[in-house]
N, CA, C and O atoms as a Tripos MOL2 file, in Angstrom:
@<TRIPOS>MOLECULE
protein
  300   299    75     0     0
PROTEIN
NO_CHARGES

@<TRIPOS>ATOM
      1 N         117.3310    9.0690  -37.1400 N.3       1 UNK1
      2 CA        116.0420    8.4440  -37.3710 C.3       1 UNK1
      3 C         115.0020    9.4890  -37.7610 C.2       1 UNK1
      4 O         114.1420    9.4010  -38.6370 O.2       1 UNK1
      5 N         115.2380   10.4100  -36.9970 N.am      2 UNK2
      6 CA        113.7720   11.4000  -37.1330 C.3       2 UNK2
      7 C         114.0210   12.2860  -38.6510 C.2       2 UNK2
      8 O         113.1450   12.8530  -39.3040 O.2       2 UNK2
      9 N         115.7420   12.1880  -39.0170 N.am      3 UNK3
     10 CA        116.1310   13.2080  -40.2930 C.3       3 UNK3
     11 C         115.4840   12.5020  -41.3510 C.2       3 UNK3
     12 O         115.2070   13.1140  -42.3830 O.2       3 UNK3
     13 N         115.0680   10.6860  -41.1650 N.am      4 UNK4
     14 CA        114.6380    9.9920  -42.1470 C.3       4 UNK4
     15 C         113.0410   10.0940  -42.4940 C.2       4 UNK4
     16 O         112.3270   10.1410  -43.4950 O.2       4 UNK4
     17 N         112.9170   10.1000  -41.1870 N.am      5 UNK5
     18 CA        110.7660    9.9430  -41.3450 C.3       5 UNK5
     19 C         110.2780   11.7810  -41.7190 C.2       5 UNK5
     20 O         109.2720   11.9340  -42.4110 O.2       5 UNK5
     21 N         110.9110   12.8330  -41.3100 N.am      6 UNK6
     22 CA        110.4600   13.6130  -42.0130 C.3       6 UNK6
     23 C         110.4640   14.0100  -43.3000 C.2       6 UNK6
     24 O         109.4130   14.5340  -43.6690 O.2       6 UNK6
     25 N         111.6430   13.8870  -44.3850 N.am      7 UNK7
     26 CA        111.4130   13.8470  -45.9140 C.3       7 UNK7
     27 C         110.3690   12.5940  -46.3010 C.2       7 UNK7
     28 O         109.7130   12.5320  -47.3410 O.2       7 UNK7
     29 N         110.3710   11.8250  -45.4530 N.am      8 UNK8
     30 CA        109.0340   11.0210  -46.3500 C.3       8 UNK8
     31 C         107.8740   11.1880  -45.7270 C.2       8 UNK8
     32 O         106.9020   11.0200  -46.4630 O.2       8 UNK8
     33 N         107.6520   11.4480  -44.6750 N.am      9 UNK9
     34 CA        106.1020   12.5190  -44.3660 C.3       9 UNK9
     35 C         105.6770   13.2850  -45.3530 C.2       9 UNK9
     36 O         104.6010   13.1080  -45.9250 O.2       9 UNK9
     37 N         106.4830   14.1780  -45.6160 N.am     10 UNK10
     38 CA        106.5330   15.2910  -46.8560 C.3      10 UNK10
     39 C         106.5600   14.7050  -47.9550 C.2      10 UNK10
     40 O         105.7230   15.1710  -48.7280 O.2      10 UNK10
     41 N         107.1410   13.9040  -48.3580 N.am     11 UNK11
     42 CA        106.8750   13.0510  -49.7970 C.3      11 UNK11
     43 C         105.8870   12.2950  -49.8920 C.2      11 UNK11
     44 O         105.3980   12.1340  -51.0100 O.2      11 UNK11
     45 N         105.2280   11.5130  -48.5610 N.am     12 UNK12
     46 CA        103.9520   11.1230  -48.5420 C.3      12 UNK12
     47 C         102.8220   12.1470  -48.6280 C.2      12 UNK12
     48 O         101.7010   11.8870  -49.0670 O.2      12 UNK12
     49 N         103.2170   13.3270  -48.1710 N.am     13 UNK13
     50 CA        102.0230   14.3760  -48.2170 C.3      13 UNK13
     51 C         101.7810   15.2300  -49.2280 C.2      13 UNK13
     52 O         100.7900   15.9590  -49.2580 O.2      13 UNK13
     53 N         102.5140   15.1990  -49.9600 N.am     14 UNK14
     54 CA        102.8190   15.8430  -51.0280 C.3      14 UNK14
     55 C         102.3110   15.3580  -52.6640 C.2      14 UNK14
     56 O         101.8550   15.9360  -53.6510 O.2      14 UNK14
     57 N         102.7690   13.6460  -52.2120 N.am     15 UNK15
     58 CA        102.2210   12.7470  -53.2660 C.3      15 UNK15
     59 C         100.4130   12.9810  -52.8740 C.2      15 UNK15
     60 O          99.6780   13.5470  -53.6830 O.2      15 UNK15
     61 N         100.0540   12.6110  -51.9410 N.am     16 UNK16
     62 CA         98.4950   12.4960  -50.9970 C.3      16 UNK16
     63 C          98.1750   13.8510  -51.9690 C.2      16 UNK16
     64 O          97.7110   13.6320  -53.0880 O.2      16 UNK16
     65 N          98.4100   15.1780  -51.5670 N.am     17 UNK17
     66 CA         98.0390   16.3140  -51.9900 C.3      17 UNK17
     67 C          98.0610   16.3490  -53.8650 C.2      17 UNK17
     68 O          96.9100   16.5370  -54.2570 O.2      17 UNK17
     69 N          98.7750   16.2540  -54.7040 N.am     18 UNK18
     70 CA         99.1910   16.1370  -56.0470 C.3      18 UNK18
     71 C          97.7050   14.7820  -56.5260 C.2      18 UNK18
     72 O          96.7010   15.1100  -57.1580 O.2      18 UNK18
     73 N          97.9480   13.5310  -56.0850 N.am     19 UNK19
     74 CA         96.1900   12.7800  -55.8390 C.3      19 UNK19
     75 C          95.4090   13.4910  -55.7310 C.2      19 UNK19
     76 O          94.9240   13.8850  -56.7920 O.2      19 UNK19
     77 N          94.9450   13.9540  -54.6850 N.am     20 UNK20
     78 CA         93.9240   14.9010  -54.7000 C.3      20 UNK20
     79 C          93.6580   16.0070  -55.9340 C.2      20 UNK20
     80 O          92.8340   15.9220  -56.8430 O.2      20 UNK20
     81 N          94.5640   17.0030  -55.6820 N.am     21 UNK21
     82 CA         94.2930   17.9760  -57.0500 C.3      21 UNK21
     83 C          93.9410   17.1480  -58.3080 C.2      21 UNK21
     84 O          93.3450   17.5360  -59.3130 O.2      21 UNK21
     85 N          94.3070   16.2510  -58.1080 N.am     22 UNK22
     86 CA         94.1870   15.6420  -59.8490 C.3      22 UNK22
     87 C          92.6550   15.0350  -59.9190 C.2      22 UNK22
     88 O          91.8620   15.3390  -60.8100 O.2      22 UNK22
     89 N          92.4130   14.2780  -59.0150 N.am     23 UNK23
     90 CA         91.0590   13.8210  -58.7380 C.3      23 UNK23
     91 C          90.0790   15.1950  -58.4750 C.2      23 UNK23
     92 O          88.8740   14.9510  -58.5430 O.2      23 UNK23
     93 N          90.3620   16.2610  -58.2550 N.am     24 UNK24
     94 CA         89.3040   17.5150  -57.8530 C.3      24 UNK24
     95 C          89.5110   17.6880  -59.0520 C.2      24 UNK24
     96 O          88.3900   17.4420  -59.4970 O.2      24 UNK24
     97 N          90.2540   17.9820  -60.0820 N.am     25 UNK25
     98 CA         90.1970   18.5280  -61.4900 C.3      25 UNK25
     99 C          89.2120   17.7720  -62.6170 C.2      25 UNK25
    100 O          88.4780   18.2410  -63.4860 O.2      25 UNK25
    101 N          89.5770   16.1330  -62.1430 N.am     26 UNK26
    102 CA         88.6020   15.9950  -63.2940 C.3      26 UNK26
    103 C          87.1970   15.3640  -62.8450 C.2      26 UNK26
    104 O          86.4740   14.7400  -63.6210 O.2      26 UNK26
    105 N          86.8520   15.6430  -61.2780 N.am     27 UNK27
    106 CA         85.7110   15.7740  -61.2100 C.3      27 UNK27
    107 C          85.0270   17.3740  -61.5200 C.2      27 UNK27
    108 O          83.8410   17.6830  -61.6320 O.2      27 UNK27
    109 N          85.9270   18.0010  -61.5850 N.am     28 UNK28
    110 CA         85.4640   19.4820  -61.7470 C.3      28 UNK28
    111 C          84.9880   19.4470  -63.7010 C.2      28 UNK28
    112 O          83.9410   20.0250  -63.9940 O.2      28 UNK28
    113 N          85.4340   19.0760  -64.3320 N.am     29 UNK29
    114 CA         86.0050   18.7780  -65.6720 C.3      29 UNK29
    115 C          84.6220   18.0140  -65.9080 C.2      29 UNK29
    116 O          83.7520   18.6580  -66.4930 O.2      29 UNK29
    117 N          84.3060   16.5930  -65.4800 N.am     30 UNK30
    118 CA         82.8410   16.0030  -65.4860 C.3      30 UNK30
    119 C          82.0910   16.3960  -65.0590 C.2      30 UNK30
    120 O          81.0640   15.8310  -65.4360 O.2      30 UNK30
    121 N          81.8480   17.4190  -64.1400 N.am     31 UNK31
    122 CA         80.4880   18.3710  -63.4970 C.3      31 UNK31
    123 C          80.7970   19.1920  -64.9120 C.2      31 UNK31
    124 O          80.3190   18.4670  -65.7840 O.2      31 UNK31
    125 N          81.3600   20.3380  -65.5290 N.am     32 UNK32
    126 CA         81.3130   20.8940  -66.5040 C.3      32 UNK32
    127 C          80.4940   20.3460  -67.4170 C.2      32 UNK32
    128 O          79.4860   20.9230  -67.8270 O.2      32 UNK32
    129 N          80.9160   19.0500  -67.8460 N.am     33 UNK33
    130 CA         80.3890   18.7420  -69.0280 C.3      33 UNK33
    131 C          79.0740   17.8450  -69.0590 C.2      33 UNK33
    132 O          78.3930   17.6110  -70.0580 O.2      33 UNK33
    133 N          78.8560   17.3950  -67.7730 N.am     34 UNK34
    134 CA         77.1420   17.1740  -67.6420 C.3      34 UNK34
    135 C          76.5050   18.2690  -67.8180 C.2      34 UNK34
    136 O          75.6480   18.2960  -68.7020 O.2      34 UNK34
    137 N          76.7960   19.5790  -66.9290 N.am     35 UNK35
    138 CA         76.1170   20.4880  -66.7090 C.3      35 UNK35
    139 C          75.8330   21.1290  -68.1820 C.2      35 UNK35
    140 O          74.8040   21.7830  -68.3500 O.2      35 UNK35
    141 N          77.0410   20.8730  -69.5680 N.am     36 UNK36
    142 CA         76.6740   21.3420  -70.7290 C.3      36 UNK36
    143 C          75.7590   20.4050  -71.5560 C.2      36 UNK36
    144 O          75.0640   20.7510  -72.5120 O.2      36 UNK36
    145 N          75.8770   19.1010  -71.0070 N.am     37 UNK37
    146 CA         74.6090   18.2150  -71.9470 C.3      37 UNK37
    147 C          73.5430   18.8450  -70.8800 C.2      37 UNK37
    148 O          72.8720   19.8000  -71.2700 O.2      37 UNK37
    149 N          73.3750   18.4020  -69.6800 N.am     38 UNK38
    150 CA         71.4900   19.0360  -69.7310 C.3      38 UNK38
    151 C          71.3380   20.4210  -69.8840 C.2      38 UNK38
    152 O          70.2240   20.7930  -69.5120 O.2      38 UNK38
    153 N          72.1960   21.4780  -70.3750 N.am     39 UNK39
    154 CA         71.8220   22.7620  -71.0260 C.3      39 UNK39
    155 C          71.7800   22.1630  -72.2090 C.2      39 UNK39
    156 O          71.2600   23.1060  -72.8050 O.2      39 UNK39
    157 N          71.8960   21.4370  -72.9400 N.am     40 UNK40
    158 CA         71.9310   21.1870  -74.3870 C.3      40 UNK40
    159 C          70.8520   20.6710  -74.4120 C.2      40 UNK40
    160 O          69.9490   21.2680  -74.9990 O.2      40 UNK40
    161 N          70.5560   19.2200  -73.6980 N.am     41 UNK41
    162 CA         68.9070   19.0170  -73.4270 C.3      41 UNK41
    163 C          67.6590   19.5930  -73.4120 C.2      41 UNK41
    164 O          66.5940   19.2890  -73.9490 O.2      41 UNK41
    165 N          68.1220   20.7890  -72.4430 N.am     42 UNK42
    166 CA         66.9860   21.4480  -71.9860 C.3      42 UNK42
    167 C          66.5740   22.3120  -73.3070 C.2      42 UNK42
    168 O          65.4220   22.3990  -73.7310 O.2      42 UNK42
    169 N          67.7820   22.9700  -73.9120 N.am     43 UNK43
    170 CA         67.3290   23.6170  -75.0930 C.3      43 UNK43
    171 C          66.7850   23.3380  -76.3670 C.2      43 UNK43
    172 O          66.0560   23.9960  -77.1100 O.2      43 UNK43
    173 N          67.4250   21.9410  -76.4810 N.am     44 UNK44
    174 CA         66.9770   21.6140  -77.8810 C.3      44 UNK44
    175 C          65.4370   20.5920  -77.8360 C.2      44 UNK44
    176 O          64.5970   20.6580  -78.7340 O.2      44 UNK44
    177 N          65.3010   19.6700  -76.6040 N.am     45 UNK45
    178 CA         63.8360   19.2000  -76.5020 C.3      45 UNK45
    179 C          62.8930   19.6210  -76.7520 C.2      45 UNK45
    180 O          62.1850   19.2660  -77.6940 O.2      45 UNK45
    181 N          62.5260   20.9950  -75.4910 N.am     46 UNK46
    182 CA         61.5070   21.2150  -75.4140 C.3      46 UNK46
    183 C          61.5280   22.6390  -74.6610 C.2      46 UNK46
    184 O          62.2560   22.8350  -73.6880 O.2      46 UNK46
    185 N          60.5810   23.7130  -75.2490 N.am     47 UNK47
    186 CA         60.8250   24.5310  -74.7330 C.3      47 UNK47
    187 C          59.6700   24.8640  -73.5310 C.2      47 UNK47
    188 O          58.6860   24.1270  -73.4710 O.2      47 UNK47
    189 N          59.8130   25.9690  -72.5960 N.am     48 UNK48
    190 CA         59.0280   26.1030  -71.7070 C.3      48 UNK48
    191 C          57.8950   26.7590  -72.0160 C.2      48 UNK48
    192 O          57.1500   27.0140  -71.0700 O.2      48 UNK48
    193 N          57.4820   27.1920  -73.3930 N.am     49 UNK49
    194 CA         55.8210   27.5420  -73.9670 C.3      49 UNK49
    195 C          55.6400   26.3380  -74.1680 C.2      49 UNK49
    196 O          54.7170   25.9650  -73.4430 O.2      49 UNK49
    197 N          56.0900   25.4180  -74.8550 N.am     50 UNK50
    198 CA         55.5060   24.3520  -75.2890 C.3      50 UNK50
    199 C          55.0120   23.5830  -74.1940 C.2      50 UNK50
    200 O          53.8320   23.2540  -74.0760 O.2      50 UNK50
    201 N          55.8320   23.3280  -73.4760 N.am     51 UNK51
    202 CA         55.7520   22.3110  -72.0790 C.3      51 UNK51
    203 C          54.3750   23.2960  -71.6850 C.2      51 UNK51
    204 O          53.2690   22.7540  -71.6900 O.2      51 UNK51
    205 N          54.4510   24.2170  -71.4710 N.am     52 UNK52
    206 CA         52.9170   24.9610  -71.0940 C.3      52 UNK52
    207 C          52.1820   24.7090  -71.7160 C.2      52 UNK52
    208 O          51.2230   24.2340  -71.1080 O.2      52 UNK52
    209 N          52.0540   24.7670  -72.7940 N.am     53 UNK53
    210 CA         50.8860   24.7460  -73.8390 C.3      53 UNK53
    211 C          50.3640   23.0150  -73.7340 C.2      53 UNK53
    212 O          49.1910   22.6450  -73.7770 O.2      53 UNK53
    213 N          51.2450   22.3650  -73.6280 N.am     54 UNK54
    214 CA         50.9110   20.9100  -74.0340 C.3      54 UNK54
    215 C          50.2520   20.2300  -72.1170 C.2      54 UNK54
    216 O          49.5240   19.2880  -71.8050 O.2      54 UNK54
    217 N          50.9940   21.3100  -71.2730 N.am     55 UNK55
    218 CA         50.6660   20.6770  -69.6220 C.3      55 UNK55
    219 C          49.1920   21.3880  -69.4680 C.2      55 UNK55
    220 O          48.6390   21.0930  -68.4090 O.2      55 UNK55
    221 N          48.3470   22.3950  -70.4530 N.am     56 UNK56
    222 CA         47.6450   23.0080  -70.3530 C.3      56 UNK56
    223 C          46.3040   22.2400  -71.1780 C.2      56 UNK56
    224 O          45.1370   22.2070  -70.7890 O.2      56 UNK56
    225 N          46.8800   21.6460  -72.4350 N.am     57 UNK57
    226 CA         46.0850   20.6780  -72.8840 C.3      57 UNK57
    227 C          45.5790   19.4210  -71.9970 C.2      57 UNK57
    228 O          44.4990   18.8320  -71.9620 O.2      57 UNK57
    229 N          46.9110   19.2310  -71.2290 N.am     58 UNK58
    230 CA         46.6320   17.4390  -70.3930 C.3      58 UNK58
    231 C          45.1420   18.1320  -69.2510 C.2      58 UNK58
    232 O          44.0270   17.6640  -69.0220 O.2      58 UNK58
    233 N          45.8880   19.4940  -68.7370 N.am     59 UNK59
    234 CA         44.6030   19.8150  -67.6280 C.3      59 UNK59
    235 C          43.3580   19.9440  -67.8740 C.2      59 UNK59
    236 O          42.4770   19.5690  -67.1000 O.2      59 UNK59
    237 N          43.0900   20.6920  -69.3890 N.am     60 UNK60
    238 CA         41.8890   20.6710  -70.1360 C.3      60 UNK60
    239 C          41.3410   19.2580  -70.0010 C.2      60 UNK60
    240 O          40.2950   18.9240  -69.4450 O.2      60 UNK60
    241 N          42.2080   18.5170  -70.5910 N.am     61 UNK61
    242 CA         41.7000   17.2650  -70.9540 C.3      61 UNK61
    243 C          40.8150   16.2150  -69.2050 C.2      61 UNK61
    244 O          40.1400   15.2050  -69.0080 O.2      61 UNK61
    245 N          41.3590   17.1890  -68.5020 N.am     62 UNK62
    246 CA         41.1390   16.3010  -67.1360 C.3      62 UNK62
    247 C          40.2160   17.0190  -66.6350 C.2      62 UNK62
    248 O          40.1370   16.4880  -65.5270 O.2      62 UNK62
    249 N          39.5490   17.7370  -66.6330 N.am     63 UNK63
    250 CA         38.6840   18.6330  -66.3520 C.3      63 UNK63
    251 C          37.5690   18.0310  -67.0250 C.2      63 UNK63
    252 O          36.6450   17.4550  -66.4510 O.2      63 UNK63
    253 N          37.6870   18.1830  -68.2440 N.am     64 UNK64
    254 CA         36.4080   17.5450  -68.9910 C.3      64 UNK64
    255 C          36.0610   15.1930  -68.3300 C.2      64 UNK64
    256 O          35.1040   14.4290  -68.2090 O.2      64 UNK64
    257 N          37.6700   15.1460  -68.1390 N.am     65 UNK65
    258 CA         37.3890   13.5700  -67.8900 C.3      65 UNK65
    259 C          36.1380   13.7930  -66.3770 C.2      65 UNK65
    260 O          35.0390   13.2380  -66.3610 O.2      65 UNK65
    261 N          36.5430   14.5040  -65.4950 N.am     66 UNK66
    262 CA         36.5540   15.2020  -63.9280 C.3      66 UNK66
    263 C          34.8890   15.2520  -64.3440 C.2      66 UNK66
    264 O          34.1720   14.3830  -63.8470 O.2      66 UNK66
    265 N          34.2270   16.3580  -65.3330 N.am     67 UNK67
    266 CA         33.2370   16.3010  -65.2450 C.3      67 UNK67
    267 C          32.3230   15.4760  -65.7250 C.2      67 UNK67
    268 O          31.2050   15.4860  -65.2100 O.2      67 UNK67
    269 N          32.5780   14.7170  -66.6600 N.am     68 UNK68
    270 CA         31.8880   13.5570  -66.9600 C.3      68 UNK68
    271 C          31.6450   12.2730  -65.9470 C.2      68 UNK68
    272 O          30.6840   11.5240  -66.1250 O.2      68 UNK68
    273 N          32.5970   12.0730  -64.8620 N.am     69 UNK69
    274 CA         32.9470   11.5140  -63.9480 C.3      69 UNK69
    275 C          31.7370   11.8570  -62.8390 C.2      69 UNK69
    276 O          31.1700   11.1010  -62.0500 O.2      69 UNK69
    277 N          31.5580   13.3230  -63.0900 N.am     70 UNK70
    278 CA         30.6800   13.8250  -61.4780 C.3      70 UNK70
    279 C          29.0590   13.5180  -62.4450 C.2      70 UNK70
    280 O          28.1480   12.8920  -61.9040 O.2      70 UNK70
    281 N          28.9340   14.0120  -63.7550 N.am     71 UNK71
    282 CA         27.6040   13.6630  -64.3830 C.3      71 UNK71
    283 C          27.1250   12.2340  -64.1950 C.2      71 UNK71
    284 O          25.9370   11.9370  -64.0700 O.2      71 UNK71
    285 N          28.2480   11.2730  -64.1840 N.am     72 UNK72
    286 CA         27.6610    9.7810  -63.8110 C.3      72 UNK72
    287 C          27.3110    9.5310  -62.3590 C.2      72 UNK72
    288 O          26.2410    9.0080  -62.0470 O.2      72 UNK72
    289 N          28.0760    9.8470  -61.6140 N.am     73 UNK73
    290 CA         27.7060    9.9370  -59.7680 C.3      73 UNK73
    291 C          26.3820   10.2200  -59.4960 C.2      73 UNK73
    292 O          25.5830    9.5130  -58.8810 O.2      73 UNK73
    293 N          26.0610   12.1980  -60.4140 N.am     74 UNK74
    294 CA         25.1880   12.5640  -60.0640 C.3      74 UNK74
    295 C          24.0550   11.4590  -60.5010 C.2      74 UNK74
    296 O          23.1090   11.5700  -59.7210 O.2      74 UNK74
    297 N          23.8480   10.5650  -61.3490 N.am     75 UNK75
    298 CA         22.7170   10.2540  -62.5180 C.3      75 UNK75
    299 C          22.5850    9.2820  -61.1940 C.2      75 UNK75
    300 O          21.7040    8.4240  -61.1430 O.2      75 UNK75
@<TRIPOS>BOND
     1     1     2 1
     2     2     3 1
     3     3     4 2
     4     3     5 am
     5     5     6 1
     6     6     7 1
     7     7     8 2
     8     7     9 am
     9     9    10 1
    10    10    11 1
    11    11    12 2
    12    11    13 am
    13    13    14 1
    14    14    15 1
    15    15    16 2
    16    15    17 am
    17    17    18 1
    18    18    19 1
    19    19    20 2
    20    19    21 am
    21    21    22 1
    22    22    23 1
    23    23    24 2
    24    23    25 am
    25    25    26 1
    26    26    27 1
    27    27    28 2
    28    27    29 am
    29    29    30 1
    30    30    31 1
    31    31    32 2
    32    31    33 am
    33    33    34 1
    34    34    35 1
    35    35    36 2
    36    35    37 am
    37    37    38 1
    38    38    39 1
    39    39    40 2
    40    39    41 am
    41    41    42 1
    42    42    43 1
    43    43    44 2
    44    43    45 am
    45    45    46 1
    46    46    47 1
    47    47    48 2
    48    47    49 am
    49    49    50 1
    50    50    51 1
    51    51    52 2
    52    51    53 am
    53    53    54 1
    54    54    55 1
    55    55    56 2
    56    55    57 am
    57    57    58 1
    58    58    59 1
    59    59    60 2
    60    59    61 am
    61    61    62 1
    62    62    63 1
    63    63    64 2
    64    63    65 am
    65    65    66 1
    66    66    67 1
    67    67    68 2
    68    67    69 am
    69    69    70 1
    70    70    71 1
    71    71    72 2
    72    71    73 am
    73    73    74 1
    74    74    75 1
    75    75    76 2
    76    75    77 am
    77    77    78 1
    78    78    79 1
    79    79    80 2
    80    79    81 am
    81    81    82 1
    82    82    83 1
    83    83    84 2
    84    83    85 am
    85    85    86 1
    86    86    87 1
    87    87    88 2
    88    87    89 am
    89    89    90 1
    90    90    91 1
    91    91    92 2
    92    91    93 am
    93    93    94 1
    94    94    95 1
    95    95    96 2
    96    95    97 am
    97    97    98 1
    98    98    99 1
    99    99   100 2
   100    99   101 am
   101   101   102 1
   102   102   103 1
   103   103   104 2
   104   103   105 am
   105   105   106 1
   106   106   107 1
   107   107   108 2
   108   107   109 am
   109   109   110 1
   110   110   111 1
   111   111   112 2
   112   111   113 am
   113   113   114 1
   114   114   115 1
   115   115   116 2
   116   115   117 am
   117   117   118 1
   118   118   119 1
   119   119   120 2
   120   119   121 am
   121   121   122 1
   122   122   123 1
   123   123   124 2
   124   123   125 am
   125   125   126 1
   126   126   127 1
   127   127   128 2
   128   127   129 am
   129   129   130 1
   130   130   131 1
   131   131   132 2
   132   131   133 am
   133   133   134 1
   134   134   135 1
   135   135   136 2
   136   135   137 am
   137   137   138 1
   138   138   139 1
   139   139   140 2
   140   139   141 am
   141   141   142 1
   142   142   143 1
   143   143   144 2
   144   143   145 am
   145   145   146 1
   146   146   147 1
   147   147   148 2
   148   147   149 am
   149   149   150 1
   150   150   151 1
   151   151   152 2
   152   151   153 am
   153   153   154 1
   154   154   155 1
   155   155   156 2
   156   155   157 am
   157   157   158 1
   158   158   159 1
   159   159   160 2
   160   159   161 am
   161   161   162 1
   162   162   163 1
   163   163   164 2
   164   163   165 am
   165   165   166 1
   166   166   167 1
   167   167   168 2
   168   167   169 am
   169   169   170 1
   170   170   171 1
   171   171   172 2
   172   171   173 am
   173   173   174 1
   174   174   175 1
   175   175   176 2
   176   175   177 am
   177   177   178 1
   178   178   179 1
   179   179   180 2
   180   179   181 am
   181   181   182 1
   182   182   183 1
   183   183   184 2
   184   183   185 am
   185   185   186 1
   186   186   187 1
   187   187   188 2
   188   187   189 am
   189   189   190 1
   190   190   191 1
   191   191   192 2
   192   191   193 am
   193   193   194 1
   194   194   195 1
   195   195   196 2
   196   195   197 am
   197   197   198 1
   198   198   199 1
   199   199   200 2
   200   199   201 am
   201   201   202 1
   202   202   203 1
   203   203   204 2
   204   203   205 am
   205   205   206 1
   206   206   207 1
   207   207   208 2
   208   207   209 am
   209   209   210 1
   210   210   211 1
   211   211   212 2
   212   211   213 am
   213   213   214 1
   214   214   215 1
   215   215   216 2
   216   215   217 am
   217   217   218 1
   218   218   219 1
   219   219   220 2
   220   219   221 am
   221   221   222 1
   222   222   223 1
   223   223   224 2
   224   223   225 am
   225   225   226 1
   226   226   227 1
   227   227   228 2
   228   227   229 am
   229   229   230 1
   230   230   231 1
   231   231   232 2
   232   231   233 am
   233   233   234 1
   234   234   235 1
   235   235   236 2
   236   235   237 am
   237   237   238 1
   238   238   239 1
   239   239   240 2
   240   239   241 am
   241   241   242 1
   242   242   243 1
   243   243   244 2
   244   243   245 am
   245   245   246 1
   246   246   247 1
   247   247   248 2
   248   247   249 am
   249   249   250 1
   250   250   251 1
   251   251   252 2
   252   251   253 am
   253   253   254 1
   254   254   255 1
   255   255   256 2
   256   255   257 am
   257   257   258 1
   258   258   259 1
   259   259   260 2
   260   259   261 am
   261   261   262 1
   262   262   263 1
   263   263   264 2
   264   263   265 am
   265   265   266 1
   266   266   267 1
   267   267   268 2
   268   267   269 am
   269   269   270 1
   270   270   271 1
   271   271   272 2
   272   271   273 am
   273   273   274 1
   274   274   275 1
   275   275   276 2
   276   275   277 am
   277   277   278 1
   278   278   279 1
   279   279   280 2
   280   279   281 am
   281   281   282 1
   282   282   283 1
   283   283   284 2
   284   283   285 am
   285   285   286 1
   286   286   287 1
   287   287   288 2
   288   287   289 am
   289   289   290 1
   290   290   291 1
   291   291   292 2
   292   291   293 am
   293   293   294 1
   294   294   295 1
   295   295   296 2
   296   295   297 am
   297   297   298 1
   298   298   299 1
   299   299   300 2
@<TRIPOS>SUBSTRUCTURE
     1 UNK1         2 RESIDUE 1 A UNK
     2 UNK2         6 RESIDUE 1 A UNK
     3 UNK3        10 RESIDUE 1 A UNK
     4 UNK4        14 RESIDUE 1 A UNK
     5 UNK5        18 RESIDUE 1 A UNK
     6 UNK6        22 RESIDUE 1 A UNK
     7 UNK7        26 RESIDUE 1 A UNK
     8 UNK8        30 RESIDUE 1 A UNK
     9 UNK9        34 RESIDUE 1 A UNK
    10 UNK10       38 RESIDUE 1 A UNK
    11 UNK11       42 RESIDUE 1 A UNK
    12 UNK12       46 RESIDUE 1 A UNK
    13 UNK13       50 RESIDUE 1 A UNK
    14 UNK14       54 RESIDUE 1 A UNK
    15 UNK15       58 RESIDUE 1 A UNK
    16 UNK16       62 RESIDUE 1 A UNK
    17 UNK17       66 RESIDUE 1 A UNK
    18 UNK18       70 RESIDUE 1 A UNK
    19 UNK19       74 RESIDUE 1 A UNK
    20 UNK20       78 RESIDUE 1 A UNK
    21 UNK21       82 RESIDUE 1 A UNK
    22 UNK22       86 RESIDUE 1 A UNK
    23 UNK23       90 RESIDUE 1 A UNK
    24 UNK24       94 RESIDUE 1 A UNK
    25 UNK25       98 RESIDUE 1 A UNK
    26 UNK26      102 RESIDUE 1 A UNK
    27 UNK27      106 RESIDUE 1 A UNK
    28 UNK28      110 RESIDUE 1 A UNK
    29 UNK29      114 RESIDUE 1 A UNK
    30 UNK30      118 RESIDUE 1 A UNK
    31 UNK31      122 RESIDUE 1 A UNK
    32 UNK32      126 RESIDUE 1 A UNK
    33 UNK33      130 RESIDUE 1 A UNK
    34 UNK34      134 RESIDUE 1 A UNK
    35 UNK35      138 RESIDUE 1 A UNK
    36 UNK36      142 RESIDUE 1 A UNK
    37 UNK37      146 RESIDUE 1 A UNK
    38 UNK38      150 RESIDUE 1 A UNK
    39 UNK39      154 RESIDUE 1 A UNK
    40 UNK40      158 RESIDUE 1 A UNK
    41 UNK41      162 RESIDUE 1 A UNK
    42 UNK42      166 RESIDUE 1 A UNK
    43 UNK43      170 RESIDUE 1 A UNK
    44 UNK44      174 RESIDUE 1 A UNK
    45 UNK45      178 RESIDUE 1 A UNK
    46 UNK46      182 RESIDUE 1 A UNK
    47 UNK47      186 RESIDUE 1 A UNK
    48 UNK48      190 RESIDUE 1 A UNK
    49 UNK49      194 RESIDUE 1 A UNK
    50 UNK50      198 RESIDUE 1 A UNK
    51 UNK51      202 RESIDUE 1 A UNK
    52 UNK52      206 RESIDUE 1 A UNK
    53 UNK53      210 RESIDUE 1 A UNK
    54 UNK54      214 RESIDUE 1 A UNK
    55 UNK55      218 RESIDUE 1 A UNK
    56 UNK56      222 RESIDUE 1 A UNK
    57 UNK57      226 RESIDUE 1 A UNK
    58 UNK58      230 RESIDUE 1 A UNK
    59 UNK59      234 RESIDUE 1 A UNK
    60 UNK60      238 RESIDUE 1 A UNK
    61 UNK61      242 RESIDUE 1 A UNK
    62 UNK62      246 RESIDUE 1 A UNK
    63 UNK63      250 RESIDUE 1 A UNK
    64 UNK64      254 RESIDUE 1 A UNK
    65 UNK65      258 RESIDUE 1 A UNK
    66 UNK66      262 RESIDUE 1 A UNK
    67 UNK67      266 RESIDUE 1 A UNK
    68 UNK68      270 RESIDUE 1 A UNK
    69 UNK69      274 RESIDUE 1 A UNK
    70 UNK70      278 RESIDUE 1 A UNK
    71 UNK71      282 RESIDUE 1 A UNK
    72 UNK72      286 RESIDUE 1 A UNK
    73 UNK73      290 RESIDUE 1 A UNK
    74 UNK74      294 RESIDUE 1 A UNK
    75 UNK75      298 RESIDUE 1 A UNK
């Protein structure tokens, strides 16, 4: 009895293990290739002067809204 249940422990664990690796590979395989679209994203959108330059315009722009805002309070 027991010569029977140990080759299929091992063939159950073995199959279990061989599942696994295969499932870790091609989640490894889809993390790769997200991780190369948002490097591809990141590069070809927009770059990080621009994103400055343009997040530097929005603050300008709010500053001036900000003080026109306090000139009416004050009046």
């Amino acid at each position: 009895m027991l010569e029977a249940i140990v080759p299929i422990g091992v063939a159950v664990a073995t199959g279990f293990s061989i599942l696994i690796t295969r499932i870790h590979s091609r989640v490894h395989e889809l993390d790769r290739r997200v991780d190369g679209v948002e490097l591809r994203v990141a590069e070809d959108y927009i770059s990080k002067s621009e994103f400055s330059t343009a997040l530097e315009r929005v603050e300008g722009h709010m500053v001036r809204i900000e003080n026109k805002l306090d000139r009416i309070i004050i009046k």
